[in-house]
N, CA and C atoms as a LAMMPS dump frame, in Angstrom:
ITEM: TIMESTEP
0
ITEM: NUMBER OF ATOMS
486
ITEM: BOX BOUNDS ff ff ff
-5.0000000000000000e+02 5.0000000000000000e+02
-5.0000000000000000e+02 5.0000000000000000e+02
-5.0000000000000000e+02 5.0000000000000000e+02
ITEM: ATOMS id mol type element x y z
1 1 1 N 112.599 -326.148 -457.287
2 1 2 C 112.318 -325.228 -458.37
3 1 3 C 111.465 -325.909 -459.458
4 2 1 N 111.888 -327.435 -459.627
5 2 2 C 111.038 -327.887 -460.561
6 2 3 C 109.617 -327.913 -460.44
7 3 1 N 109.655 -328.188 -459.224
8 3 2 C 108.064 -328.538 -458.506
9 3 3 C 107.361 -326.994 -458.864
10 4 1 N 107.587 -325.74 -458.378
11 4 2 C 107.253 -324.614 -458.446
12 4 3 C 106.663 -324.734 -459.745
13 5 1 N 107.404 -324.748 -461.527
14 5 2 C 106.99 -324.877 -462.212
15 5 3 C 106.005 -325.347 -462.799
16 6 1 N 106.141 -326.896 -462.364
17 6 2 C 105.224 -327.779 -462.816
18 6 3 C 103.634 -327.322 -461.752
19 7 1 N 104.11 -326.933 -460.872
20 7 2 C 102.317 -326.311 -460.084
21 7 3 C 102.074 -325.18 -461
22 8 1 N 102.555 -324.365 -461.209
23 8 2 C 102.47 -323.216 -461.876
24 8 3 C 102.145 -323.311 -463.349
25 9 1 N 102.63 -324.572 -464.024
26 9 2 C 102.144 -324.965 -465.147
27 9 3 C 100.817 -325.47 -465.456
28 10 1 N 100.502 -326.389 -464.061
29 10 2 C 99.162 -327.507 -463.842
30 10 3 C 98.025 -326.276 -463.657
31 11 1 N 98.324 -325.117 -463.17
32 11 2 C 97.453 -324.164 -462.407
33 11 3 C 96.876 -323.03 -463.782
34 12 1 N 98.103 -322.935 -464.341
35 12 2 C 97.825 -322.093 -465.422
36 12 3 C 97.597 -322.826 -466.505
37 13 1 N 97.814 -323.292 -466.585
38 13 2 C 97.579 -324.342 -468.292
39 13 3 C 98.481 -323.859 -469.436
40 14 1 N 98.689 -324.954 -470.137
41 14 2 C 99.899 -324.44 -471.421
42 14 3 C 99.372 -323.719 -471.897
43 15 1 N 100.319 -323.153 -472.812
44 15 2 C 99.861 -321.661 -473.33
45 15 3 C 99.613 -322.112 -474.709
46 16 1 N 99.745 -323.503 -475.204
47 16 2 C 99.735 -324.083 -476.981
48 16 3 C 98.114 -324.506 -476.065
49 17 1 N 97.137 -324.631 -477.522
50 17 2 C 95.584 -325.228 -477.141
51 17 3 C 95.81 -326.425 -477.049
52 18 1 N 94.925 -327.091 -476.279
53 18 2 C 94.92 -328.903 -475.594
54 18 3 C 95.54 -328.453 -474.371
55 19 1 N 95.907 -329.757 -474.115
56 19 2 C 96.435 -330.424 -472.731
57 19 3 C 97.112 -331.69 -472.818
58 20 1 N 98.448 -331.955 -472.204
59 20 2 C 98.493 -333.271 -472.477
60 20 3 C 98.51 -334.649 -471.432
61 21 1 N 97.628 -333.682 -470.068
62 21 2 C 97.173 -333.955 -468.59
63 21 3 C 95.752 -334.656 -469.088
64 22 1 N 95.435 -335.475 -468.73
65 22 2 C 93.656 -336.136 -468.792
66 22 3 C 93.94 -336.06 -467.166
67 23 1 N 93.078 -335.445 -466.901
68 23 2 C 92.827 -336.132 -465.146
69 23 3 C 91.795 -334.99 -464.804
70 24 1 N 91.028 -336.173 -463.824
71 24 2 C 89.695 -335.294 -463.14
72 24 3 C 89.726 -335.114 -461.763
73 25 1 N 89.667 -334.144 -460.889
74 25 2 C 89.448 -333.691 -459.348
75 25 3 C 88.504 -334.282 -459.059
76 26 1 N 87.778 -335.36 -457.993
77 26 2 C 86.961 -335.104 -457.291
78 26 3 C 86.73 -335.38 -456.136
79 27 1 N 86.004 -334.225 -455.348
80 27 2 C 86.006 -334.275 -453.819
81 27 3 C 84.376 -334.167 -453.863
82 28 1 N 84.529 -335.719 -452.713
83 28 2 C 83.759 -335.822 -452.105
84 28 3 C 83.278 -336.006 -450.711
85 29 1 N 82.085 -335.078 -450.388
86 29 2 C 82 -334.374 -448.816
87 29 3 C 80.74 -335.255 -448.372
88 30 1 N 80.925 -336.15 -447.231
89 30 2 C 79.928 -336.989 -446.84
90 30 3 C 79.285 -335.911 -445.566
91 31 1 N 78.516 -335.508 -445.259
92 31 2 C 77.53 -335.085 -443.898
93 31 3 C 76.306 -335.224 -443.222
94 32 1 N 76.576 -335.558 -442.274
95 32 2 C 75.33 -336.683 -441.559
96 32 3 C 74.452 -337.375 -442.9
97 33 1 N 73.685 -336.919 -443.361
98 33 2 C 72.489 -337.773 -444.445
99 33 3 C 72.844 -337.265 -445.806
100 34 1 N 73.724 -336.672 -446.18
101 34 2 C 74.128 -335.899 -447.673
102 34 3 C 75.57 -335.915 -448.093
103 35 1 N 75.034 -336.419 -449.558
104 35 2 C 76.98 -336.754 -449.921
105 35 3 C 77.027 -335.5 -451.059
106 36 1 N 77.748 -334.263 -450.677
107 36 2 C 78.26 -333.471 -452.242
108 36 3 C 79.302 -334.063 -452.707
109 37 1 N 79.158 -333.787 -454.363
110 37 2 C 80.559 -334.379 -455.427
111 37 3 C 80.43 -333.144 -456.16
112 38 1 N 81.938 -333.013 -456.161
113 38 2 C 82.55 -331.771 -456.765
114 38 3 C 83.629 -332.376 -458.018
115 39 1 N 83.533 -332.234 -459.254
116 39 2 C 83.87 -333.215 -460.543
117 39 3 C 84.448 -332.078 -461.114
118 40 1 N 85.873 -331.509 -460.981
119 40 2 C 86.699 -330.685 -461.926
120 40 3 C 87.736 -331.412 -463.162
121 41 1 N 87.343 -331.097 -464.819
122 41 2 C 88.13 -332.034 -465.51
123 41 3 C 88.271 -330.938 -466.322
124 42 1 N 88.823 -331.269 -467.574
125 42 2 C 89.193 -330.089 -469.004
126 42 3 C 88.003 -330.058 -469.592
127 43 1 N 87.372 -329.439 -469.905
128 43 2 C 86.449 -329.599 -471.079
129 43 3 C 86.258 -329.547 -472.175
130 44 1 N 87.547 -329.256 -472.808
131 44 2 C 87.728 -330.193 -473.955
132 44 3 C 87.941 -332.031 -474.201
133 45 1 N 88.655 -332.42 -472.979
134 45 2 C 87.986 -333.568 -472.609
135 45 3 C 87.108 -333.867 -473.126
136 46 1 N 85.82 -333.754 -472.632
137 46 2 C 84.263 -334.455 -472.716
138 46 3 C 83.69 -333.694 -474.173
139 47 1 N 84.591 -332.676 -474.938
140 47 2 C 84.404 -332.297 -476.105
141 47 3 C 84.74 -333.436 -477.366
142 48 1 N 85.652 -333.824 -477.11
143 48 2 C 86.462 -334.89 -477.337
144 48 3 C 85.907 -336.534 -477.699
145 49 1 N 85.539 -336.319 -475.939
146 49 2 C 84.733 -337.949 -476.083
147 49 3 C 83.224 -337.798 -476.664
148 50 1 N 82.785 -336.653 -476.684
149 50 2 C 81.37 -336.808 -477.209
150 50 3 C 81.95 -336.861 -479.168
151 51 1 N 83.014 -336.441 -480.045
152 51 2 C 83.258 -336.591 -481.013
153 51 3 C 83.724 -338.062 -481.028
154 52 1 N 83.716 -338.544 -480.02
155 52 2 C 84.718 -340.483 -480.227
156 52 3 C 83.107 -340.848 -480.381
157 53 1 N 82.437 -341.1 -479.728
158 53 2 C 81.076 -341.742 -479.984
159 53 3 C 79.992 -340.903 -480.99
160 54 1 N 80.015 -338.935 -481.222
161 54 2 C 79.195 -339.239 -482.439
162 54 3 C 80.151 -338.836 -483.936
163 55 1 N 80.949 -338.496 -483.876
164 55 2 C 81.637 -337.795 -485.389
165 55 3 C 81.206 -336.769 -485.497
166 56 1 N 80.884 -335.635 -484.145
167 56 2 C 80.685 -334.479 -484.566
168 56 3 C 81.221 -333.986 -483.18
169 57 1 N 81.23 -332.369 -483.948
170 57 2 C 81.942 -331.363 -482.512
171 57 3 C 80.847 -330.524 -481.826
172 58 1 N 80.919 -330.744 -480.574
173 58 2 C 80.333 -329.926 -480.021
174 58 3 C 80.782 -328.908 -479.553
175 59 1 N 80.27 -327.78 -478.682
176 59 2 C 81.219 -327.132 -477.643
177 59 3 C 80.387 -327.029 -476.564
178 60 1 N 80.839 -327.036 -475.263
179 60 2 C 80.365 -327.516 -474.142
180 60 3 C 80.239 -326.078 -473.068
181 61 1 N 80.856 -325.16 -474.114
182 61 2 C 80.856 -323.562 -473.068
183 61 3 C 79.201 -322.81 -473.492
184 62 1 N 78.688 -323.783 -474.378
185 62 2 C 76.891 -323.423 -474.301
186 62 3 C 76.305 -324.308 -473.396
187 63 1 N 75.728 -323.76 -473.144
188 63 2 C 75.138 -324.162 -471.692
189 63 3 C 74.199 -325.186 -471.94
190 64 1 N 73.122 -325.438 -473.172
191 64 2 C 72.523 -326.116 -473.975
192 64 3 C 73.211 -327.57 -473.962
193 65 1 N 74.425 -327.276 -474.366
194 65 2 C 74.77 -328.606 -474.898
195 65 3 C 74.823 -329.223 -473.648
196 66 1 N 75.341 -328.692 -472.588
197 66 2 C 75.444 -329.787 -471.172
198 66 3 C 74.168 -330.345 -470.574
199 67 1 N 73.447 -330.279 -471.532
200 67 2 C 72.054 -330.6 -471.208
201 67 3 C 71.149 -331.913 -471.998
202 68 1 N 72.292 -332.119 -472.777
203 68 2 C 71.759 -333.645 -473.847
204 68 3 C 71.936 -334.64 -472.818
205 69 1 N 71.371 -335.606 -473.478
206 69 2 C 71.017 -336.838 -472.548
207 69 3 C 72.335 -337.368 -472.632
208 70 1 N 73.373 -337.376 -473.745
209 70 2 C 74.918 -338.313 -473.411
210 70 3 C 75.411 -337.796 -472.736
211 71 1 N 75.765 -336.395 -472.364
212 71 2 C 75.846 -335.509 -470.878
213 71 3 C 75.918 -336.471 -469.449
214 72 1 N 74.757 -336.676 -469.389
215 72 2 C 74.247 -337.013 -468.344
216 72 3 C 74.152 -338.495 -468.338
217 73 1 N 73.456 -338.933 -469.054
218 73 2 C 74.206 -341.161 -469.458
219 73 3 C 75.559 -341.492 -469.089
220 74 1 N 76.281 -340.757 -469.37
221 74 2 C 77.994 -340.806 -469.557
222 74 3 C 78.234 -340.395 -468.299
223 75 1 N 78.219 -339.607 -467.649
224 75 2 C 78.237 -339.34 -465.887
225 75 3 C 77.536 -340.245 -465.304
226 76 1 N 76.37 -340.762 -465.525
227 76 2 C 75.726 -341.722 -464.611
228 76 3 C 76.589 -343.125 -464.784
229 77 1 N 76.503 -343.071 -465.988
230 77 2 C 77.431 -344.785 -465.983
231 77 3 C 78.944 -344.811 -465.811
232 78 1 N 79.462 -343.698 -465.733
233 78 2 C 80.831 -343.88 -465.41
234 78 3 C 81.414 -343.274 -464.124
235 79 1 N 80.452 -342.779 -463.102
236 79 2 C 80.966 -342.179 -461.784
237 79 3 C 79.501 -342.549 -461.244
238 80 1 N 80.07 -343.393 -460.515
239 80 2 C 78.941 -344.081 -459.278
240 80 3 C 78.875 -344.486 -457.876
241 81 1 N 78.017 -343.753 -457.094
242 81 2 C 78.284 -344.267 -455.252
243 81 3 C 77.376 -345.071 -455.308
244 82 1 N 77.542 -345.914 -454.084
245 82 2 C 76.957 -346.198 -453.486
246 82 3 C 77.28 -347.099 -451.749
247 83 1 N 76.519 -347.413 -451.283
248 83 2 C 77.111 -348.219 -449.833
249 83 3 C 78.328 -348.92 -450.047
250 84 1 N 77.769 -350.361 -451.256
251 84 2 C 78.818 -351.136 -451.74
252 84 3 C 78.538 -351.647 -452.814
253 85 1 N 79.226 -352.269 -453.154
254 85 2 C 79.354 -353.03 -454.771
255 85 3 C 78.095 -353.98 -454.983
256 86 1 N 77.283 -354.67 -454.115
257 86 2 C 75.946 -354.799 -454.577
258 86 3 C 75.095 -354.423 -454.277
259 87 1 N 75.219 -352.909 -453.705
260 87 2 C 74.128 -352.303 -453.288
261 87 3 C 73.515 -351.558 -454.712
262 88 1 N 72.296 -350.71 -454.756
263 88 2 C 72.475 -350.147 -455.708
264 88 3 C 73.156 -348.955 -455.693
265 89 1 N 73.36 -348.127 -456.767
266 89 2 C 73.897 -347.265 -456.715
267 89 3 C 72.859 -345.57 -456.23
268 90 1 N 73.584 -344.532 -455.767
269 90 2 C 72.853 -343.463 -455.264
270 90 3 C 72.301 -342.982 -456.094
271 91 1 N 71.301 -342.199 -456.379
272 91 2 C 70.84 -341.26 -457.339
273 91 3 C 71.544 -340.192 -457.223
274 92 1 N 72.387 -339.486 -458.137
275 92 2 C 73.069 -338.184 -457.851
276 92 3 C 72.372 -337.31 -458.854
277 93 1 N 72.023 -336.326 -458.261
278 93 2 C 71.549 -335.091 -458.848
279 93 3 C 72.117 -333.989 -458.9
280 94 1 N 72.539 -333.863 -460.467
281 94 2 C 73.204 -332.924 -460.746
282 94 3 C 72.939 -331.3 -460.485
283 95 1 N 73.657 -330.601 -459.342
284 95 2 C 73.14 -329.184 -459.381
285 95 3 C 73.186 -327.846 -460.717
286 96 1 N 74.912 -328.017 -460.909
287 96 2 C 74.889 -327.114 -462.221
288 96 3 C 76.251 -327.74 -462.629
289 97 1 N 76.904 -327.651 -463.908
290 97 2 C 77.926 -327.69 -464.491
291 97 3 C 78.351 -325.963 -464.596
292 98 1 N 79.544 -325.82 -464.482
293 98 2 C 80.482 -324.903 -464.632
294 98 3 C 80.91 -324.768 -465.417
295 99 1 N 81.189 -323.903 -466.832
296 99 2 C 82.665 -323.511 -467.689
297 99 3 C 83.236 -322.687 -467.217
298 100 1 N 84.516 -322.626 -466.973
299 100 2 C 85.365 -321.514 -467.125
300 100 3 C 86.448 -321.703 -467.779
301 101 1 N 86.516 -321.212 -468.78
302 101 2 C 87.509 -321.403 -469.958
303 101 3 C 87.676 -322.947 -470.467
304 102 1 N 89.033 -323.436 -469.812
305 102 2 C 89.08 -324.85 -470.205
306 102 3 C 88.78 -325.444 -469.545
307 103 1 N 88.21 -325.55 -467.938
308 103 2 C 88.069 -326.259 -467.064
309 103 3 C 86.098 -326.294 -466.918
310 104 1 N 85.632 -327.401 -466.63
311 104 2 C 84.183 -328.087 -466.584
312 104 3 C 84.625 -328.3 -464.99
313 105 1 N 83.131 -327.703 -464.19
314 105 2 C 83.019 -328.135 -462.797
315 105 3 C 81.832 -328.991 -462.605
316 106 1 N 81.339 -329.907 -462.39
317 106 2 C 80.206 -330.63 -462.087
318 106 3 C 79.826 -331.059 -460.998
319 107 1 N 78.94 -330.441 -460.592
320 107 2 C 78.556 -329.695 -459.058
321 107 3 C 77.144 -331.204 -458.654
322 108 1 N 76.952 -331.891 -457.521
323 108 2 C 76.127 -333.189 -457.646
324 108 3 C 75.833 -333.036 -456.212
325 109 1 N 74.443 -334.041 -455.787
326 109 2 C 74.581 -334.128 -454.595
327 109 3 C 73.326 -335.378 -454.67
328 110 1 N 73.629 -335.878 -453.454
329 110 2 C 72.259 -336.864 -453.027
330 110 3 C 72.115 -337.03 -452.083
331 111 1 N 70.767 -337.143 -451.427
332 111 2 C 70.008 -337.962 -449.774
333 111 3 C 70.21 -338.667 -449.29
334 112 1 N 70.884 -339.084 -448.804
335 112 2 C 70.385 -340.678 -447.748
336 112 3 C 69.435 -340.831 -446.681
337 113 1 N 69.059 -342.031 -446.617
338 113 2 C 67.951 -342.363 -445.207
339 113 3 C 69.21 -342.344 -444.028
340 114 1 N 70.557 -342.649 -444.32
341 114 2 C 70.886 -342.704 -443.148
342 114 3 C 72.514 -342.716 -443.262
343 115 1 N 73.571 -342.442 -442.417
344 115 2 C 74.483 -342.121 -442.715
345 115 3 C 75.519 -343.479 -442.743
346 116 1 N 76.565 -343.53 -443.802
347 116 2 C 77.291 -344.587 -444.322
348 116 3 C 78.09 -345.421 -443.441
349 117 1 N 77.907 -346.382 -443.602
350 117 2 C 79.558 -346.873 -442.84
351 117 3 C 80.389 -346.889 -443.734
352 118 1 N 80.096 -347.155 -445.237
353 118 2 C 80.997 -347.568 -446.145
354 118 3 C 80.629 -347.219 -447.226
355 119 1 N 81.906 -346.705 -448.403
356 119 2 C 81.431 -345.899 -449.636
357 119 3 C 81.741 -346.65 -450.696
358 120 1 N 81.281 -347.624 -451.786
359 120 2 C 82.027 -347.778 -452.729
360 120 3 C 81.839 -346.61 -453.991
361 121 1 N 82.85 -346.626 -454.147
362 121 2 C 82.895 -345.517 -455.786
363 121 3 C 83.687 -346.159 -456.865
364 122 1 N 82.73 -345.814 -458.174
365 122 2 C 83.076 -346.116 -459.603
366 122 3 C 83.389 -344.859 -459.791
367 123 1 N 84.215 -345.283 -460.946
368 123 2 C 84.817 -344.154 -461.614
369 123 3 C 86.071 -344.178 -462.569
370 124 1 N 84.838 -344.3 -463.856
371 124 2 C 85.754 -344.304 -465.27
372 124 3 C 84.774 -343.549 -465.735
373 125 1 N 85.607 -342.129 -465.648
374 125 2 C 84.953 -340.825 -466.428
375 125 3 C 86.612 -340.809 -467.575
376 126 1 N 86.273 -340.766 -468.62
377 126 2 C 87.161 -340.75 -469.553
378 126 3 C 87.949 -341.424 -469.869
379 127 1 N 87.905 -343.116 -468.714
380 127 2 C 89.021 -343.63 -469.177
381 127 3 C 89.063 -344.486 -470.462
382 128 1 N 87.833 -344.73 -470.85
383 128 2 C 87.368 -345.468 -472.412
384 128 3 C 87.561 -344.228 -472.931
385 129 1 N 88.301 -343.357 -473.29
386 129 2 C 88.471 -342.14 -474.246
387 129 3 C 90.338 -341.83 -474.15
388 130 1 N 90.802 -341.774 -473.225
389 130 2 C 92.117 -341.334 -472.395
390 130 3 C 92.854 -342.383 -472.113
391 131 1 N 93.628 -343.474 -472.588
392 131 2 C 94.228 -344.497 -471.503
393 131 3 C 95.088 -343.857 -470.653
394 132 1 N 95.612 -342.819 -470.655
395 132 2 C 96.268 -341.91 -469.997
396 132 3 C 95.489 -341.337 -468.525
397 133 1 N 93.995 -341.624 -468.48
398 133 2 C 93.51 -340.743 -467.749
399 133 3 C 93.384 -341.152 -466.652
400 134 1 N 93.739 -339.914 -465.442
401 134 2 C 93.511 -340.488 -464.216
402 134 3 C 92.818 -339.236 -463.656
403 135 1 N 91.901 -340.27 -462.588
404 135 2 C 90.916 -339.887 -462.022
405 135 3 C 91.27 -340.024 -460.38
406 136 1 N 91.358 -338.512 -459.879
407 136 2 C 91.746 -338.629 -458.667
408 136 3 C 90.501 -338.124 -457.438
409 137 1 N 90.123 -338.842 -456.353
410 137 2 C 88.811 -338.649 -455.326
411 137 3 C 89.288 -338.819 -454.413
412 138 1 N 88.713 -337.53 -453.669
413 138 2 C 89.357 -337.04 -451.949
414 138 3 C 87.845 -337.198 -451.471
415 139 1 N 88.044 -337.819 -450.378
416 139 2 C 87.124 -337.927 -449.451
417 139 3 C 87.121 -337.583 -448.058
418 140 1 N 85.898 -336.459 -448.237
419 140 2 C 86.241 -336.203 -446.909
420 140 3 C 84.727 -336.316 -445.903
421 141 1 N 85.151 -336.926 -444.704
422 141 2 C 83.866 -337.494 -444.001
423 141 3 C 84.358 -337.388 -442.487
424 142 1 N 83.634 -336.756 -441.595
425 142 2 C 84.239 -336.361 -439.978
426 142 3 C 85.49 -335.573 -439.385
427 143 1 N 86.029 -335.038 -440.62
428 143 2 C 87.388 -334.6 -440.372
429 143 3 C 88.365 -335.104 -440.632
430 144 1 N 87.903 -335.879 -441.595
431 144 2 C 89.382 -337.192 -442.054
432 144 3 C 88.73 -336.878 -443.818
433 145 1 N 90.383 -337.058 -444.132
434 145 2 C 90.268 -336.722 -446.019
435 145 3 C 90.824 -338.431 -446.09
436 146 1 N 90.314 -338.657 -447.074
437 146 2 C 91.699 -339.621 -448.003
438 146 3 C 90.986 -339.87 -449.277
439 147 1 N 92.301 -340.259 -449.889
440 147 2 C 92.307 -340.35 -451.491
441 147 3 C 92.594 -341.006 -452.373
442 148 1 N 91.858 -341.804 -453.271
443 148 2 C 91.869 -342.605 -454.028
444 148 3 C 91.997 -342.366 -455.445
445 149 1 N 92.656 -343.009 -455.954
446 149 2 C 93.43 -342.704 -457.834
447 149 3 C 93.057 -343.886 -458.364
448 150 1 N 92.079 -343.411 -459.647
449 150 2 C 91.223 -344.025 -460.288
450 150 3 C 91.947 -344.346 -461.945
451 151 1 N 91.998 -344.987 -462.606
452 151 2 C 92.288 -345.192 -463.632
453 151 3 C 92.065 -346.169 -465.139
454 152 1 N 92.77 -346.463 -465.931
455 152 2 C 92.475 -346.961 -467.173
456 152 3 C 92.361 -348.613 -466.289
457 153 1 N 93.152 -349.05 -464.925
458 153 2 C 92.747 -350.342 -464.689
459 153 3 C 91.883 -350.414 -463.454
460 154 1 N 92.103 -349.492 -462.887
461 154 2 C 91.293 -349.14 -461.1
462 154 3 C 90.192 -348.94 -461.943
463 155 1 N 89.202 -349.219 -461.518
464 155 2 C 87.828 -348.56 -461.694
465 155 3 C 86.943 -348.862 -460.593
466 156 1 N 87.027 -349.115 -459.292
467 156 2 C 86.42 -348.982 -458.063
468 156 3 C 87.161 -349.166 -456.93
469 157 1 N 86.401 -348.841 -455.82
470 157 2 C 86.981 -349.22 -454.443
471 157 3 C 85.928 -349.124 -453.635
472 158 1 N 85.851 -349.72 -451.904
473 158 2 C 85.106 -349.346 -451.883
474 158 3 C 85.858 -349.474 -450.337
475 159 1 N 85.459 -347.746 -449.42
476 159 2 C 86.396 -347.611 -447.885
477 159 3 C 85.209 -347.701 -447.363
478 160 1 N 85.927 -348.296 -446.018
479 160 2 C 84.879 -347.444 -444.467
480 160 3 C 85.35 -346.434 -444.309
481 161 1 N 83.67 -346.055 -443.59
482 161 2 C 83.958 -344.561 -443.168
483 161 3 C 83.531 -344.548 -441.378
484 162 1 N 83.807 -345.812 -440.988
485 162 2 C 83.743 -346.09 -439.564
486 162 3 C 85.392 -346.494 -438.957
């Protein structure tokens, strides 16, 4: 019964404004030469951290604002693929960001010349803002998922995908 709740709570969101959950979804879908990343977090979140670095409020349900360069700096340097840890990292190109209400979707994808044996991923999206925050990535590549939990001390890994 507890469990019921607490899904039902995570799904609907409290009914007081905030959250007192930091954590980000992301699934990522490797296929033959193309990796999609699918990035679901709060968006008040990244409302938040853009007031920690400038002293002002934004709101992020204009479509405008997801379009400044700390937007996009702040995703590049804090969620990163690539082969491995001294490879460089992928170029990910962002398709669209999402609002819906409180939740931000950040929709990505990139090319490869050729398909992976091995993925490393960064990923400290909020945790210099959140020490609380965890960052959770499902991977899924041939019919096999698995999942890695990212946090204020994790900030990489890097699997085969052979």
């Amino acid at each position: 019964m507890r469990l019921i709740i607490l899904i039902i709570f995570l799904l609907t969101g409290s009914l007081v404004s905030g959250h007192t959950l930091h954590l980000s979804i992301t699934n990522i879908s490797i296929e033959d030469k193309e990796i999609q990343v699918n990035i679901k977090t709060f968006r008040d979140d990244w409302e938040i951290a853009y007031f920690h670095y400038f002293s002002r409020m934004i709101d992020f349900t204009v479509p405008a604002n997801r379009e400044i360069p700390w937007f996009r700096n702040y995703l590049e340097e804090s969620f990163r693929l690539s082969t491995d840890s001294n490879s460089p990292q992928f170029k990910l190109e962002v398709d669209t960001v999402i609002v819906n209400e409180d939740n931000m979707t950040i929709e990505m994808h990139t090319e490869l010349r050729e398909e992976p044996n091995s993925l490393y991923i960064y990923n400290t999206i909020l945790t210099d803002i959140f020490p609380d925050q965890t960052n959770l990535v499902i991977i899924g590549f041939r019919n096999k998922e698995s999942g890695i939990k990212f946090d204020f001390i994790k900030h990489a890994e890097e699997i085969s995908l052979r």
